[in-house]
Structure formats: C-alpha cells, structure tokens
C-alpha positions as CSV (number, residue, x, y, z in Angstrom):
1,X,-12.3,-1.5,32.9
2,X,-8.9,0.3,32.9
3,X,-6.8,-3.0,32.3
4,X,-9.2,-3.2,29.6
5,X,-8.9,0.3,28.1
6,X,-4.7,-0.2,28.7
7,X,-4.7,-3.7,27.2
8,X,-6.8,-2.5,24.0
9,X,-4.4,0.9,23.5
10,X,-1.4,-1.5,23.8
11,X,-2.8,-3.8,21.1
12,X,-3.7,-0.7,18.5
13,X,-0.3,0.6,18.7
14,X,1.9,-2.6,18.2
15,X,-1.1,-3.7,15.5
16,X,-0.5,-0.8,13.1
17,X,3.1,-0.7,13.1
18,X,3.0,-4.8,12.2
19,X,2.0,-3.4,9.0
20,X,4.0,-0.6,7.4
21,X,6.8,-0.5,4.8
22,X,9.4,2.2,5.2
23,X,9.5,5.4,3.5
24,X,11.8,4.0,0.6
25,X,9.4,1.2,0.0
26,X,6.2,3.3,-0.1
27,X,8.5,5.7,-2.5
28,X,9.4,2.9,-4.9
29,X,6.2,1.7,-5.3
30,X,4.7,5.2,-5.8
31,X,7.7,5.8,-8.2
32,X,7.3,2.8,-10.3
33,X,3.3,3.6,-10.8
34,X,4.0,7.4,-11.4
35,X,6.4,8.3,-14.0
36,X,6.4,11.5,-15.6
37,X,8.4,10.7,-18.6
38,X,5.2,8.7,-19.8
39,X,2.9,11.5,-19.8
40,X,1.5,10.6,-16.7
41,X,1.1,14.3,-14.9
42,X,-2.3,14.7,-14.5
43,X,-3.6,15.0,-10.6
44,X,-5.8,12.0,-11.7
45,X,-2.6,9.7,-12.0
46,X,-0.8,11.3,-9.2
47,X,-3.9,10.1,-6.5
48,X,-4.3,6.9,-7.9
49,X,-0.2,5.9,-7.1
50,X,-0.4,7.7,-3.8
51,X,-3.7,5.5,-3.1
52,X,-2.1,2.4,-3.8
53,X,0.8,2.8,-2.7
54,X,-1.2,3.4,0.4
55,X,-3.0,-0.1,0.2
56,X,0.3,-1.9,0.1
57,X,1.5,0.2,3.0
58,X,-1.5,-0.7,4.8
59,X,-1.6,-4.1,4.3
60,X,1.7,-5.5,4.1
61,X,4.7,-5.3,6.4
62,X,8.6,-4.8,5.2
63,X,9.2,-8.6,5.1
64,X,6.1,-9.4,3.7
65,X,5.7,-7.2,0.7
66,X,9.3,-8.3,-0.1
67,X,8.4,-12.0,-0.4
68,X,5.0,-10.8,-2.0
69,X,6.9,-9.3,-4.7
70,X,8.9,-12.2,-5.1
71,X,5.9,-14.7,-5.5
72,X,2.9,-12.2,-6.9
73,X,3.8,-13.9,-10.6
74,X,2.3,-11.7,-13.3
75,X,0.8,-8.2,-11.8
76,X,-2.0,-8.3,-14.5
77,X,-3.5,-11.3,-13.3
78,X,-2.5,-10.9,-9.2
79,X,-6.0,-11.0,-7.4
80,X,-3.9,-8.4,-4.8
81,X,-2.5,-6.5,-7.5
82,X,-6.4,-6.3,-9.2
83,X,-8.1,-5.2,-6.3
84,X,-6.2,-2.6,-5.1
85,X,-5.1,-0.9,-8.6
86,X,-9.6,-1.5,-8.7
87,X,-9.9,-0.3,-5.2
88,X,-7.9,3.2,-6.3
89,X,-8.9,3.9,-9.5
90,X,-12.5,3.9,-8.8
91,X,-12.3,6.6,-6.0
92,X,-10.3,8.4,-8.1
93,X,-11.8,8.5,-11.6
C-alpha cells in the first residue's frame, strides 16, 4: 500500500509539470486576448483571457504549444482554439 501511495504521488507531480508553459508564454497569450487599447477593460474580458490562457497552460507543454501554434492554421476555425475560447466564455458571460 505504501509503494502504492509513493508510486501514485511520484506520478502526480512529474504529470502536472509535463504540462505548463512558462510565465512569458501564459503572459503572451493573456496579452494577445486582452488589449486595452481596443476597449477591452471590462472584468468580463479580463476572466475570459485569464481562463483561456489557463486552458492552454493546462493542456499544453512549452514545446508543444510552440509547434501548435505553428500548425493551428486559422484560429477561427481551430477545433482547440473553438473549444476553449467556448469553454471560457460560457463560464464567464
């Protein structure tokens, strides 16, 4: 039961940092949803770009978003792209 329990622990911890972009990616990506030169100030706009900044963090590793970004093709239409931007704006309207 105890190799069990240490096994497990050892498995959550190197499991959640395989996914996680660093600081200046999570800022980037909050950045480039949240602009306040657009008009985009309300609290409304600054949880939905904190949320989904959050799914790409939670999803995608540093190496991984990179190439994602580099094959994801036209944001509008990304099935990824769609479900998260979904995912956010419907817990936060």
């Amino acid at each position: 039961m105890k190799k069990t329990l240490i096994t497990l622990f050892i498995t959550l911890i190197f499991t959640n940092s395989a996914f996680a972009i660093s600081k200046g990616q999570w800022n980037t990506l909050y950045k480039n949803c949240y602009s306040q030169k657009d008009g985009m100030t309300t609290k409304f706009w600054k949880a939905y770009c904190k949320c989904n900044a959050n799914k790409y963090d939670a999803n995608f590793s540093e190496q991984e978003l990179i190439k994602f970004e580099k094959t994801a093709g036209n944001p509008t239409s990304n099935p990824t792209v769609v479900k998260f931007a979904r995912q956010c704006y419907d817990k936060h309207k």
